[in-house]
TIVEXKE-384546 format. One record per atom (N, C-alpha, C): residue in one letter; atom name; x, z, y. Coordinates in Angstrom, 3 decimals. Example, Ala and Ser with C-alpha at 12.3 -4.5 7.8 and 13.67 -1.06 7.14 Angstrom:
! TIVEXKE-384546
resn:A | name:N | east:13.190 | up:7.800 | north:-5.690;
resn:A | name:CA | east:12.300 | up:7.800 | north:-4.500;
resn:A | name:C | east:13.200 | up:7.800 | north:-3.300;
resn:S | name:N | east:12.850 | up:7.080 | north:-2.250;
resn:S | name:CA | east:13.670 | up:7.140 | north:-1.060;
resn:S | name:C | east:12.900 | up:7.870 | north:0.030;
***
This chain:
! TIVEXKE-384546
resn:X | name:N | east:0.811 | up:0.000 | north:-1.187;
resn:X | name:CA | east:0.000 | up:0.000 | north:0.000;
resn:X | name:C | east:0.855 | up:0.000 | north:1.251;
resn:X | name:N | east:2.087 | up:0.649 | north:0.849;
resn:X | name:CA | east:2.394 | up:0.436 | north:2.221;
resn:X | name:C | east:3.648 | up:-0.898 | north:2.506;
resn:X | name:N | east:2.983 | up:-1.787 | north:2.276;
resn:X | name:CA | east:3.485 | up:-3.015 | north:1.914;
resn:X | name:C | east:2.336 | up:-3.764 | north:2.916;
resn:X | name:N | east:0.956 | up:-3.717 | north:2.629;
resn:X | name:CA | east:0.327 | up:-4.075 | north:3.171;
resn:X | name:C | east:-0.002 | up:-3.433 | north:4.794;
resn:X | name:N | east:0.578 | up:-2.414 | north:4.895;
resn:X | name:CA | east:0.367 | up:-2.218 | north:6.618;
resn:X | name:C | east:1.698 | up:-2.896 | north:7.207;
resn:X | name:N | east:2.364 | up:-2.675 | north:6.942;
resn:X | name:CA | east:3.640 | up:-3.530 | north:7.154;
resn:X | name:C | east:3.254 | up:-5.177 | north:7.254;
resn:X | name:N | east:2.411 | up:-5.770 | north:6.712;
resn:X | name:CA | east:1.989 | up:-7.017 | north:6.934;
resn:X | name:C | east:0.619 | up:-6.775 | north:8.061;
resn:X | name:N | east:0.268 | up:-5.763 | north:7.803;
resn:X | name:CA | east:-1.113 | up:-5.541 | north:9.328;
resn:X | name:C | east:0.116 | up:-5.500 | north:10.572;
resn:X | name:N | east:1.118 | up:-4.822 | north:10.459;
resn:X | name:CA | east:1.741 | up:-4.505 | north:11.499;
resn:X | name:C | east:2.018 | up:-5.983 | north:12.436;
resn:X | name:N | east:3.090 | up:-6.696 | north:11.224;
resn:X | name:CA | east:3.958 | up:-8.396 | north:11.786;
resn:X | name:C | east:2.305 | up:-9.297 | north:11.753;
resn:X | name:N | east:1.026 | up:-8.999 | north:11.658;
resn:X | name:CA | east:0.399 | up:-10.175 | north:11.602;
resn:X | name:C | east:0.047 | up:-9.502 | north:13.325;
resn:X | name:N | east:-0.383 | up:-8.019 | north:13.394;
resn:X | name:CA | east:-0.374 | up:-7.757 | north:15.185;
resn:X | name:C | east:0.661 | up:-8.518 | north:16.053;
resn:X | name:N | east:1.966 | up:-8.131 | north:15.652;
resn:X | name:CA | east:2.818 | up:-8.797 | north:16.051;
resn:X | name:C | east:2.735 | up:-10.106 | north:16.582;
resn:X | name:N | east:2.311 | up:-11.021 | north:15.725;
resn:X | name:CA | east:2.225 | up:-12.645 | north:15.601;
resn:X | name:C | east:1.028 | up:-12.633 | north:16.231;
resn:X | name:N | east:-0.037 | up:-12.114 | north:16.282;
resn:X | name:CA | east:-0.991 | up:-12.136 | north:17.420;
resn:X | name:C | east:-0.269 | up:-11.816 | north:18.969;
resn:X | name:N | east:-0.386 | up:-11.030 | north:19.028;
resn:X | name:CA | east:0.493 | up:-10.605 | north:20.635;
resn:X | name:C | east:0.864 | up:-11.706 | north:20.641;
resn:X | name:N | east:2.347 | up:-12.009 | north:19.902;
resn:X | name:CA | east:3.027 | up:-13.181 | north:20.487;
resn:X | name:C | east:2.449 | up:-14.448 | north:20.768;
resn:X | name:N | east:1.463 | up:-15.027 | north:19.818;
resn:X | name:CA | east:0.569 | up:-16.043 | north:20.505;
resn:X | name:C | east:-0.117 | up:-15.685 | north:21.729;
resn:X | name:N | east:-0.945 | up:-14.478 | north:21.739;
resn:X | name:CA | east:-0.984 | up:-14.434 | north:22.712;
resn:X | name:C | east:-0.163 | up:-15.006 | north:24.394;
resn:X | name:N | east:0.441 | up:-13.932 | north:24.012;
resn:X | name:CA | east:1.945 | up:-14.014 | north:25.626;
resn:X | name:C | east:2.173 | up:-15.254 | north:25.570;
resn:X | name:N | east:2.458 | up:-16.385 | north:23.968;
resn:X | name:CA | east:2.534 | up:-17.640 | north:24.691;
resn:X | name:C | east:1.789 | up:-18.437 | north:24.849;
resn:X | name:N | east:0.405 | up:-18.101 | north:24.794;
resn:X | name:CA | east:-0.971 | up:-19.189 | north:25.300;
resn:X | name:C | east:-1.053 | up:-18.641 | north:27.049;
resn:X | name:N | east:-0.731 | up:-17.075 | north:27.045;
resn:X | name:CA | east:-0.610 | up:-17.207 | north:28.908;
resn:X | name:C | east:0.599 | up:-17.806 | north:29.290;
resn:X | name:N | east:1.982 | up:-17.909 | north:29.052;
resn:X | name:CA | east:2.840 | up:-18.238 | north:29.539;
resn:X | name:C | east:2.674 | up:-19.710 | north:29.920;
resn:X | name:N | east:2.286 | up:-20.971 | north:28.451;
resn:X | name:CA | east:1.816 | up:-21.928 | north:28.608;
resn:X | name:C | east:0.470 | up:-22.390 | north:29.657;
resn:X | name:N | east:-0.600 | up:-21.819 | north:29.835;
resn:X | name:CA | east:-1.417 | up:-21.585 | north:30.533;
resn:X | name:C | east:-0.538 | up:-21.488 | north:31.764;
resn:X | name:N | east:0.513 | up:-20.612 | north:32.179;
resn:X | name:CA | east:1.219 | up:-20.622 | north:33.487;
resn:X | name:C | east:1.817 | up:-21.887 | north:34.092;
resn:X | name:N | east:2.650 | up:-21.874 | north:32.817;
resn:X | name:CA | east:3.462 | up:-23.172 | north:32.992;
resn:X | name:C | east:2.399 | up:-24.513 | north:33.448;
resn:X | name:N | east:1.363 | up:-24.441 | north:32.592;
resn:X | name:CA | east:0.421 | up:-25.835 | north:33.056;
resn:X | name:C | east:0.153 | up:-25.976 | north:34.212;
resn:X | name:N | east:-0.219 | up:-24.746 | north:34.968;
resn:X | name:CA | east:-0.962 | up:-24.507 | north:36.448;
resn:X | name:C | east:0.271 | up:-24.936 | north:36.959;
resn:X | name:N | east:1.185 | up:-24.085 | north:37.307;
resn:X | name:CA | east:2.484 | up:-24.567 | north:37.738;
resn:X | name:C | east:2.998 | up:-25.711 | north:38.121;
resn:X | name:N | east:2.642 | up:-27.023 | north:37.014;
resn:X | name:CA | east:3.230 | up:-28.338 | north:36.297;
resn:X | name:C | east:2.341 | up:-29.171 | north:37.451;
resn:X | name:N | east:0.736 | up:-28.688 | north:37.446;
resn:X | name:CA | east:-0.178 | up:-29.047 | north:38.489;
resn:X | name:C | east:-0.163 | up:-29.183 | north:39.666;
resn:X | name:N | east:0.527 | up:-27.675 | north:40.058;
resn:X | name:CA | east:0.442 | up:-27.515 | north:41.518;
resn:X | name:C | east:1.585 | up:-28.132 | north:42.184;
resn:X | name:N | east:3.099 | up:-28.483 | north:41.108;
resn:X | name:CA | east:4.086 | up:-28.904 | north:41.518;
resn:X | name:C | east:3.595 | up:-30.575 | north:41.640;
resn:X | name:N | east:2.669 | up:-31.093 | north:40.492;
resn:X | name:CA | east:2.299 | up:-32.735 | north:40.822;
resn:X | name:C | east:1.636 | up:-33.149 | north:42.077;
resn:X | name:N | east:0.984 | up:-32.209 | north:42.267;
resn:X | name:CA | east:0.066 | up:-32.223 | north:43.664;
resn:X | name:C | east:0.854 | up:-32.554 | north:44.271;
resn:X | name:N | east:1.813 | up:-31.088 | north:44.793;
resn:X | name:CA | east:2.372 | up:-30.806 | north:46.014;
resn:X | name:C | east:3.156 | up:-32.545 | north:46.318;
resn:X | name:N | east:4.053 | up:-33.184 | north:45.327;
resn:X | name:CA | east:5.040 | up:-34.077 | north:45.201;
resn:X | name:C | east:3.697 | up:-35.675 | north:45.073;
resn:X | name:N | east:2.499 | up:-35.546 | north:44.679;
resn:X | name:CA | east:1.807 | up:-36.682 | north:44.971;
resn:X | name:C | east:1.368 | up:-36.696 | north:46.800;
resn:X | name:N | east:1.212 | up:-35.683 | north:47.008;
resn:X | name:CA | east:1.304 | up:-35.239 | north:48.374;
resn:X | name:C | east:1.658 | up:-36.177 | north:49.190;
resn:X | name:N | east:2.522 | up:-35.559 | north:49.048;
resn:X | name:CA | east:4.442 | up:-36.461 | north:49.972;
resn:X | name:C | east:4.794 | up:-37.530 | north:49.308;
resn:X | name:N | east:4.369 | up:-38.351 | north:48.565;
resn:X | name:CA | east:4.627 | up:-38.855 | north:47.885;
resn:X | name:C | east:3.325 | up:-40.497 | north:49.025;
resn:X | name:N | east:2.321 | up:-39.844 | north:48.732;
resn:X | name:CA | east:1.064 | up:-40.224 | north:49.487;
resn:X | name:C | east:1.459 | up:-40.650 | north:50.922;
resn:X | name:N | east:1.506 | up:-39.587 | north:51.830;
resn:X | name:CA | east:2.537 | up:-39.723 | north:52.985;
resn:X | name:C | east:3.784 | up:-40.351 | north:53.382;
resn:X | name:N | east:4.390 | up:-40.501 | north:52.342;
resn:X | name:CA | east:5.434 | up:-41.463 | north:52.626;
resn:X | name:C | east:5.151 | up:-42.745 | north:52.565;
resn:X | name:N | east:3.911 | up:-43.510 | north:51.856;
resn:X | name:CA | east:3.862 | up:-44.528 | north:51.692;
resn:X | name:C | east:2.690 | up:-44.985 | north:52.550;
resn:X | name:N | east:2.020 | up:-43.761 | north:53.300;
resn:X | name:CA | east:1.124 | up:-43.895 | north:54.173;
resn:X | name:C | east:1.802 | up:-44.267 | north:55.596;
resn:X | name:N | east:3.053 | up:-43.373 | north:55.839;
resn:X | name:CA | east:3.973 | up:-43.805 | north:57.016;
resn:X | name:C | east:4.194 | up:-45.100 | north:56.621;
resn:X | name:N | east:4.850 | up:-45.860 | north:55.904;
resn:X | name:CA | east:5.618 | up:-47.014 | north:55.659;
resn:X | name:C | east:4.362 | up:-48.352 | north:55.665;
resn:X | name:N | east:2.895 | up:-47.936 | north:55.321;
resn:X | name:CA | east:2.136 | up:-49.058 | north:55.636;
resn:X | name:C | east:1.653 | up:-48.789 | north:56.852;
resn:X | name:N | east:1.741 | up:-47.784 | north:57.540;
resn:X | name:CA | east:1.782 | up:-47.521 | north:58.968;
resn:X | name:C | east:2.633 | up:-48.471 | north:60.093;
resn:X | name:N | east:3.849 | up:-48.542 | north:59.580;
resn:X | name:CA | east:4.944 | up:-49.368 | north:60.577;
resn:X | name:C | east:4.568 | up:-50.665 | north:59.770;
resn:X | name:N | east:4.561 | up:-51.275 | north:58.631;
resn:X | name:CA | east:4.517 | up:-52.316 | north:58.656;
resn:X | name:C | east:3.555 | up:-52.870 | north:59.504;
resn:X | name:N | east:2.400 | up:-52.126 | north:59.214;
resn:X | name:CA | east:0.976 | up:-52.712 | north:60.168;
resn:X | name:C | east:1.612 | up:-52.471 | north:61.661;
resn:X | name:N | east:2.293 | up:-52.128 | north:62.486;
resn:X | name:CA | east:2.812 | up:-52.035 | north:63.531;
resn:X | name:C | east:3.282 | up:-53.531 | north:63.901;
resn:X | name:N | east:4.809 | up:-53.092 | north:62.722;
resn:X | name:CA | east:5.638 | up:-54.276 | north:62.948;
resn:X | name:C | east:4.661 | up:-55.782 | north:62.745;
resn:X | name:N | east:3.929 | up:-55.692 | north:62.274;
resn:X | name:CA | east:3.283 | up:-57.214 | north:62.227;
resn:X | name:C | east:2.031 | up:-57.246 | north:63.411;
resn:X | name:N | east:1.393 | up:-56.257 | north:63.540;
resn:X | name:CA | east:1.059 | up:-56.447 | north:65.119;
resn:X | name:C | east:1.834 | up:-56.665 | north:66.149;
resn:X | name:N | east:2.716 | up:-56.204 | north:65.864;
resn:X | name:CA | east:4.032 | up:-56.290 | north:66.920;
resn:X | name:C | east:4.418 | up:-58.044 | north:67.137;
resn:X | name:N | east:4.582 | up:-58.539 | north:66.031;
resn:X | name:CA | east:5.351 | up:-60.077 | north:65.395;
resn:X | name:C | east:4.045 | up:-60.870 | north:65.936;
resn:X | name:N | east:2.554 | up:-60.345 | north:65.907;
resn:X | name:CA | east:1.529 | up:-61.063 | north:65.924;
resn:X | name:C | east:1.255 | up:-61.543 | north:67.194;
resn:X | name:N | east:1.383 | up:-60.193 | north:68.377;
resn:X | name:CA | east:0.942 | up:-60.645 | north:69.467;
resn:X | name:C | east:2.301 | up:-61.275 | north:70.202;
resn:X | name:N | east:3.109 | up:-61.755 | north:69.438;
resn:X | name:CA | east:4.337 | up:-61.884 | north:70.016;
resn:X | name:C | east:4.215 | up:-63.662 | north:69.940;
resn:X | name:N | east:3.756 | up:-64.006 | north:68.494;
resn:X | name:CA | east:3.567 | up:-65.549 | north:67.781;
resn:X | name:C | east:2.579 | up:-66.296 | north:69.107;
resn:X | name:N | east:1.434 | up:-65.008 | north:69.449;
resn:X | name:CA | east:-0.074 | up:-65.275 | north:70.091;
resn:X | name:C | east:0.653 | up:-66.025 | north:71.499;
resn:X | name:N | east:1.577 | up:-64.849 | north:72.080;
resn:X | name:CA | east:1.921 | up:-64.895 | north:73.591;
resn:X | name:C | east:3.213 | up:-66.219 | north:73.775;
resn:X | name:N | east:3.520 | up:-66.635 | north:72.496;
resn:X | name:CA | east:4.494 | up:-67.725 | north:72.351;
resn:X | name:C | east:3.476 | up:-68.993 | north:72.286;
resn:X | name:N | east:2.736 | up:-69.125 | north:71.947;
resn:X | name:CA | east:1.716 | up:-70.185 | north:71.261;
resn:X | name:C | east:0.610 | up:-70.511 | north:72.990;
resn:X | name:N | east:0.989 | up:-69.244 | north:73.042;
resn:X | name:CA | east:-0.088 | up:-69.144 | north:74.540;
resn:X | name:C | east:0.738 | up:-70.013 | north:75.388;
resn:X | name:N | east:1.983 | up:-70.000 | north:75.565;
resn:X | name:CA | east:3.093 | up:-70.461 | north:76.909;
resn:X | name:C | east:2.973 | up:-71.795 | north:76.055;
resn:X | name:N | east:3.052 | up:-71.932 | north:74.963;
resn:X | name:CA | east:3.311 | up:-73.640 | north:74.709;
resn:X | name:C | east:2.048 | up:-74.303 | north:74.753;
resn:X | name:N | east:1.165 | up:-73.860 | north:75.222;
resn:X | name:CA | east:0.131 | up:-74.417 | north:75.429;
resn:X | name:C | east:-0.344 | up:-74.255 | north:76.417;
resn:X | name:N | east:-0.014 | up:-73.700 | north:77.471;
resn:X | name:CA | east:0.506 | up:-73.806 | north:79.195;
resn:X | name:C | east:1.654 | up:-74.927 | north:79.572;
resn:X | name:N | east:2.498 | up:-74.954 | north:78.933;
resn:X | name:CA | east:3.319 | up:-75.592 | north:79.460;
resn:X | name:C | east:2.929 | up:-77.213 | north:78.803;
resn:X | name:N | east:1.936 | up:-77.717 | north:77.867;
resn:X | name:CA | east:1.329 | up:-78.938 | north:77.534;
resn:X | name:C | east:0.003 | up:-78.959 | north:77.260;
resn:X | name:N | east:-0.794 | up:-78.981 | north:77.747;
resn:X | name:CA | east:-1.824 | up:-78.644 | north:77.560;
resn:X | name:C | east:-2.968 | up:-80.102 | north:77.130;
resn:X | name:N | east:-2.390 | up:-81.179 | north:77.339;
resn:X | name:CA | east:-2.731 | up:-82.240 | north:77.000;
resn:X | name:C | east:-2.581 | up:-82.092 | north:75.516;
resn:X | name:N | east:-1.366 | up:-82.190 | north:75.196;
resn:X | name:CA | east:-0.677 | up:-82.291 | north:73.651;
resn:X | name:C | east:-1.743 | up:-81.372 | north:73.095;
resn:X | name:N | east:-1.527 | up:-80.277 | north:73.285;
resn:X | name:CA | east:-2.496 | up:-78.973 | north:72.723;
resn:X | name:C | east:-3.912 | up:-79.285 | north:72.360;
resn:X | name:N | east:-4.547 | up:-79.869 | north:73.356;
resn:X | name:CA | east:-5.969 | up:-80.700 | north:73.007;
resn:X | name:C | east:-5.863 | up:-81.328 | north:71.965;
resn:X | name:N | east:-4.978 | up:-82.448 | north:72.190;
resn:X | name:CA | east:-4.841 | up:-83.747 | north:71.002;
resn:X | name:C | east:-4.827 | up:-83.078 | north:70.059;
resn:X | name:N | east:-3.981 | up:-82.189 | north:70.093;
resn:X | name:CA | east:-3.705 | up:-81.639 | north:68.335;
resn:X | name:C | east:-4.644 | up:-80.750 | north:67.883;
resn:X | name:N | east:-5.803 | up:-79.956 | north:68.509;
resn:X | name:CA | east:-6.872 | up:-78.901 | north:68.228;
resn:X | name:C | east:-7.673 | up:-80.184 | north:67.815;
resn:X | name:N | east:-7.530 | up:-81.400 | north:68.465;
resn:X | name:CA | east:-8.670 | up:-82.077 | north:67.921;
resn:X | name:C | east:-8.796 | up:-82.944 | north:66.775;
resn:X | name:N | east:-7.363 | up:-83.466 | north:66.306;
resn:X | name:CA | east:-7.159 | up:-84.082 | north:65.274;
resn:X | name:C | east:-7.157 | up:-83.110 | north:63.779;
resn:X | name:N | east:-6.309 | up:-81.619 | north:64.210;
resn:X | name:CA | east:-6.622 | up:-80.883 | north:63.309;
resn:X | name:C | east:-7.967 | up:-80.261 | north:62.749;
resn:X | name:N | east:-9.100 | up:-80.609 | north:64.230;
resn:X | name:CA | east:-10.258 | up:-80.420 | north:63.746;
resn:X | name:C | east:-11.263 | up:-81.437 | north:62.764;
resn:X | name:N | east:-10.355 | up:-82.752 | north:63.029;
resn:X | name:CA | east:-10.871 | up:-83.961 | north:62.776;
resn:X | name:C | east:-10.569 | up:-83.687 | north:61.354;
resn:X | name:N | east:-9.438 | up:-83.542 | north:60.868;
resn:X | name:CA | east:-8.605 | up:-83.751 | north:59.486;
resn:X | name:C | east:-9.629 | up:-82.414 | north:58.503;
resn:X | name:N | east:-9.780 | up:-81.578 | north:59.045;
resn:X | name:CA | east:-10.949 | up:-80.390 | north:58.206;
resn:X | name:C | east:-12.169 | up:-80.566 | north:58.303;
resn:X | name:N | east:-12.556 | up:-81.343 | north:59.232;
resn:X | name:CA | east:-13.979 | up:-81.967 | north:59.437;
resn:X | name:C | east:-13.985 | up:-83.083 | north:57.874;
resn:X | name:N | east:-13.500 | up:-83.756 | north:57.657;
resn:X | name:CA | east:-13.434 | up:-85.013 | north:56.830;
resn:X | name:C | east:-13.222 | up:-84.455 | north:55.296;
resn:X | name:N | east:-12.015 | up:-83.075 | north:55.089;
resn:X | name:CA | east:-11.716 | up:-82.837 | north:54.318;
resn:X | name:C | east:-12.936 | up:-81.895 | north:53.697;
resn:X | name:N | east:-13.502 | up:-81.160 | north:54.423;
resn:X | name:CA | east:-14.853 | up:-80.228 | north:54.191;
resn:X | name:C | east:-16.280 | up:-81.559 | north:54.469;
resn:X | name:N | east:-15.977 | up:-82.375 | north:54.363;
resn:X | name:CA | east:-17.281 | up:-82.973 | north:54.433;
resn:X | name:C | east:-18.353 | up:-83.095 | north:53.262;
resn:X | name:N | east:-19.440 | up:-82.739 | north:53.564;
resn:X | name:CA | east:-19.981 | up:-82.794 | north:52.008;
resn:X | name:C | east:-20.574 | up:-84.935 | north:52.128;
resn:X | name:N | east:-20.314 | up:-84.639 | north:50.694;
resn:X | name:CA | east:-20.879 | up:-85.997 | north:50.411;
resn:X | name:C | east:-21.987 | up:-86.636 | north:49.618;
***
């Protein structure tokens, strides 16, 4: 018999210890979570800055193309016609239904 408390004893044992490591694991998970967050976070933000400036930089490039396109079509303004109208001509013909 006393063989068998000795096995009540190590099976307490082996309980506890599952125990302590279903909380430890349980810790570790929360942990694993709060560290993915924190790093999807910043992670989020960094790529939120970076489509931030691009959308800048190409507004930037855009009204720059606009205010270039604007002067060459001040400085010919004949030409500029001709060509709004032939290019309108050439999509007129190409979109034509038939």
């Amino acid at each position: 018999m006393a063989g068998n408390g000795d096995s009540r004893g190590d099976l307490d044992a082996v309980r506890e210890d599952l125990s302590r490591l279903r909380t430890d694991l349980r810790d570790l998970l929360q942990k694993l979570i709060e560290t993915g967050k924190s790093e999807t976070g910043a992670t989020k933000e960094r790529v939120l800055d970076e489509i931030n400036e691009a959308f800048e930089l190409t507004t930037e490039r855009s009204k720059a193309a606009v205010r270039s396109l604007e002067n060459k079509v001040q400085e010919n303004p004949l030409i500029s016609v001709l060509l709004a109208f032939i290019i309108g001509f050439v999509f007129g013909k190409l979109f034509e239904r038939r």
